[in-house]
Structures are given as structure tokens and as C-alpha cells.
C-alpha positions as CSV (number, residue, x, y, z in Angstrom):
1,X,15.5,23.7,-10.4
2,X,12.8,20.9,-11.8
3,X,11.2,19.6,-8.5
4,X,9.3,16.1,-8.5
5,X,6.2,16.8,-6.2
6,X,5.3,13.3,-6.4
7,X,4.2,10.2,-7.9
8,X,1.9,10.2,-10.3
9,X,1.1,6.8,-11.4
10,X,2.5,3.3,-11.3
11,X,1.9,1.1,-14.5
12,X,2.5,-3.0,-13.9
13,X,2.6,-5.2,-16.7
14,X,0.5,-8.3,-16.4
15,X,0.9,-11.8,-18.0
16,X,-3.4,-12.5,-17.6
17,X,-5.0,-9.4,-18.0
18,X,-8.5,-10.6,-17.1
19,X,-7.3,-12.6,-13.9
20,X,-5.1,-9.7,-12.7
21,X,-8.1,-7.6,-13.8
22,X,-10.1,-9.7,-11.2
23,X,-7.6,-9.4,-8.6
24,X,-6.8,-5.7,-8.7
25,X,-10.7,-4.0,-9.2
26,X,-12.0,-5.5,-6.0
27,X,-8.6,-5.2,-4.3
28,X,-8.4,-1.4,-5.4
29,X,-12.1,-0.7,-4.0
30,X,-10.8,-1.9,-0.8
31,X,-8.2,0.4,-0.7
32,X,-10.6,3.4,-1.5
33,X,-9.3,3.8,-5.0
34,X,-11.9,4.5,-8.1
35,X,-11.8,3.4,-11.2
36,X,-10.2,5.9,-13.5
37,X,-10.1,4.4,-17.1
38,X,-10.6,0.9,-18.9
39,X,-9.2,0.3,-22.0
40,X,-10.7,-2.6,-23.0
41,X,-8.5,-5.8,-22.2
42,X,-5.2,-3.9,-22.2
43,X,-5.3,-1.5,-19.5
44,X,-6.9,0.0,-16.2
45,X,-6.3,2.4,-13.7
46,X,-7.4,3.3,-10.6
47,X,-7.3,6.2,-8.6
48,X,-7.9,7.8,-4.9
49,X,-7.2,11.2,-5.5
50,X,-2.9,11.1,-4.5
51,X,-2.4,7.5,-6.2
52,X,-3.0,6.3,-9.5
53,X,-2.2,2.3,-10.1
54,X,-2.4,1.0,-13.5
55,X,-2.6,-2.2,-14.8
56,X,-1.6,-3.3,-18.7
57,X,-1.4,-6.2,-20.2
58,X,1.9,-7.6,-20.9
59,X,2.8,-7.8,-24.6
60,X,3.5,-11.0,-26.9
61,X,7.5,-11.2,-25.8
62,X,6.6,-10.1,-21.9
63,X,4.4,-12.7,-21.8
64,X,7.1,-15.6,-23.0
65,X,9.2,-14.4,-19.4
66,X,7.2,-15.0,-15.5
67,X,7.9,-12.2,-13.2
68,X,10.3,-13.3,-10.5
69,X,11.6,-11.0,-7.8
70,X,15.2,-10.2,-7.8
71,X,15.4,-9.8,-11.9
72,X,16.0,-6.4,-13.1
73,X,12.8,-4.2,-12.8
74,X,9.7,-4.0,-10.0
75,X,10.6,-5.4,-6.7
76,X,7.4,-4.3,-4.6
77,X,4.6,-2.4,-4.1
78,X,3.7,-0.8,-1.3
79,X,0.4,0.9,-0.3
80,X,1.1,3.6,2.8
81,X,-2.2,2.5,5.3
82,X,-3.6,5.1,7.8
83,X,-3.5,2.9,10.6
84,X,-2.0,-1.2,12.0
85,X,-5.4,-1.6,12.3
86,X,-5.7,-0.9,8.5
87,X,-3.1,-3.3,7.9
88,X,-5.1,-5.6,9.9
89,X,-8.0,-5.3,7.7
90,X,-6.3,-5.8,4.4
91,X,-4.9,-9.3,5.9
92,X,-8.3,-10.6,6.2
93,X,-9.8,-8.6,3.2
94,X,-6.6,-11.1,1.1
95,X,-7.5,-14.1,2.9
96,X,-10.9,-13.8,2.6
97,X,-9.9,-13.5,-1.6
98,X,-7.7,-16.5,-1.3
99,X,-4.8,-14.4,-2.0
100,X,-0.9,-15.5,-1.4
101,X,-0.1,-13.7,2.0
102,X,4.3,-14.7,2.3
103,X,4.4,-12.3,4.8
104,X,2.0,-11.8,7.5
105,X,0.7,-8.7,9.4
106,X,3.4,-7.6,11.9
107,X,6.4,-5.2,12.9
108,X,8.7,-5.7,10.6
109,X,11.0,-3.0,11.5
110,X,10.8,-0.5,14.2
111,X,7.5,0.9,14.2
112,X,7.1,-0.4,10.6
113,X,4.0,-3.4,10.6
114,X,3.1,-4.6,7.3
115,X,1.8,-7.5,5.5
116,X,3.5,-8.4,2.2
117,X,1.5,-10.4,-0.3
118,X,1.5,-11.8,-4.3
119,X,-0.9,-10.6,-7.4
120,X,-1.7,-13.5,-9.9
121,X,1.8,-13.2,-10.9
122,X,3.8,-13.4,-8.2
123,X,4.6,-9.5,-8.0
124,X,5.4,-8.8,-4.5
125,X,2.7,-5.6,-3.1
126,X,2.6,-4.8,0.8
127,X,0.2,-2.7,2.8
128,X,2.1,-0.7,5.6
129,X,2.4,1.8,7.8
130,X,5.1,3.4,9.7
131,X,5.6,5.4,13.0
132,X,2.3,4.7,14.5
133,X,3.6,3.7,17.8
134,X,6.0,6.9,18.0
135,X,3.3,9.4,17.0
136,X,1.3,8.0,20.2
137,X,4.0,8.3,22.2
138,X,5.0,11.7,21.2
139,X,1.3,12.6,21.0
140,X,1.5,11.7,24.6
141,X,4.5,13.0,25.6
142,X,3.2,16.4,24.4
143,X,-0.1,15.9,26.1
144,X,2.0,15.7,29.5
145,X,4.4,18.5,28.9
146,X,1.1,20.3,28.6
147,X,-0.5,19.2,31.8
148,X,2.8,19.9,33.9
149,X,3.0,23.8,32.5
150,X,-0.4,24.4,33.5
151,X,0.0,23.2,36.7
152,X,3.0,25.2,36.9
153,X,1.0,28.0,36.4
154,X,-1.8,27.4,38.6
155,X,0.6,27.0,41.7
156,X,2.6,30.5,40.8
157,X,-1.1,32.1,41.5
């Protein structure tokens, strides 16, 4: 059986390829991601060693059509953080860059804090990250199952 072990790149089209150039390399950076090729004003990738994100110019029909959210095709991006407080950090990183935050850092779902934002083309991309809060608490929970067998077996002594 053929197994997909993961994701090997994303490629977005782009309607500007300088401005979403300008948007995406300092962006990237950011996010701890290298530059991995540039072809000159038609594509360029980054990468962090698990990701690869590619950017490529749209061609001469693409670029008759704006991206709106809800046609057939991309819907969102989004870039699994280590931590809320990572999430944090790329809010002010955006705002800092001017960028179109139309969601803002919080919990979104159960344990799920995010903050959703726009490229120079309107193309929805979010930085998340999930079950932070239950890890703790597990973490914890662990911690004091611990604590309570070793007292256990102190007082049997």
C-alpha cells in the first residue's frame, strides 16, 4: 500500500509577484523558514526543514480573476506554532508589517488559539496551535500521579 508521509510543499499563485514577494520573505524569516530557490520574478520557496511554501506568479488568465474565499480552490493556510505565546508573537510581527489581521489572536475552538490573517491578495493564512492547555494539564496530572505513588511507597517502609 502507497503511504503519504507528509506534505511536501504548498505552491500559491500570486496576482503581484514582487508585492507578495515582499510580504512572504520577511514573513517566512519570521517563521524560521530559509530561502530555498528564486526563480527570478516567477517563483520562490522557502523552507524549514518539514515545510516547504512556494510562491509563483499567477499567469496571464489567473491574473484577469482576484482570489476570493469560498470559490473553488485554496481556502487557508495554516502554519502549526510551538506555543500561544508564538501565536502571540506573529500578531504583533503582522501588525508591526501593516498586515490585514480579520481574525485576532484567541481560542477559537477548544484549546485551538489562532490568529487568521490576509497576504496582498486576500488569501486567508492563520498561525495556530492546538492542545496546549491539555498537554499542561495532562503534563500535570501525570506529575501528581507520580508524587502520590511515591509517597505510597515511602509510607509501606
Amino acid at each position: 500500500m502507497v503511504r503519504v508521509v507528509g506534505i511536501d510543499h504548498l505552491v500559491i499563485s500570486v496576482g503581484d509577484f514582487e508585492k507578495s514577494k515582499s510580504f512572504y520573505a520577511p514573513l517566512m524569516k519570521f517563521l524560521g523558514f530559509d530561502v530555498e530557490a528564486e526563480y527570478e520574478g516567477s517563483m520562490m520557496g522557502w523552507a524549514n526543514g518539514n515545510t516547504l511554501f512556494w510562491i509563483a506568479a499567477a499567469d496571464a488568465e489567473g491574473k484577469k480573476h482576484t482570489y476570493r474565499k469560498g470559490d473553488i480552490g485554496f481556502h487557508h493556510y495554516a502554519f502549526r506554532l510551538r506555543s500561544r505565546a508564538d501565536v502571540d508573537a506573529l500578531q504583533a510581527y503582522l501588525e508591526e508589517q501593516g498586515a490585514t489581521i480579520v481574525d485576532p489572536a484567541g481560542e477559537y475552538y477548544d484549546d485551538y488559539y489562532a490568529v487568521f490573517f490576509l497576504d496582498p491578495d486576500g488569501m486567508k493564512l492563520e498561525g495556530m496551535r492546538y492542545g496546549e492547555r491539555h498537554a499542561k494539564a495532562a503534563r500535570a496530572r501525570a506529575a501528581r500521579k507520580k508524587t502520590a505513588a511515591g509517597k505510597r511507597k515511602t509510607t509501606k517502609r
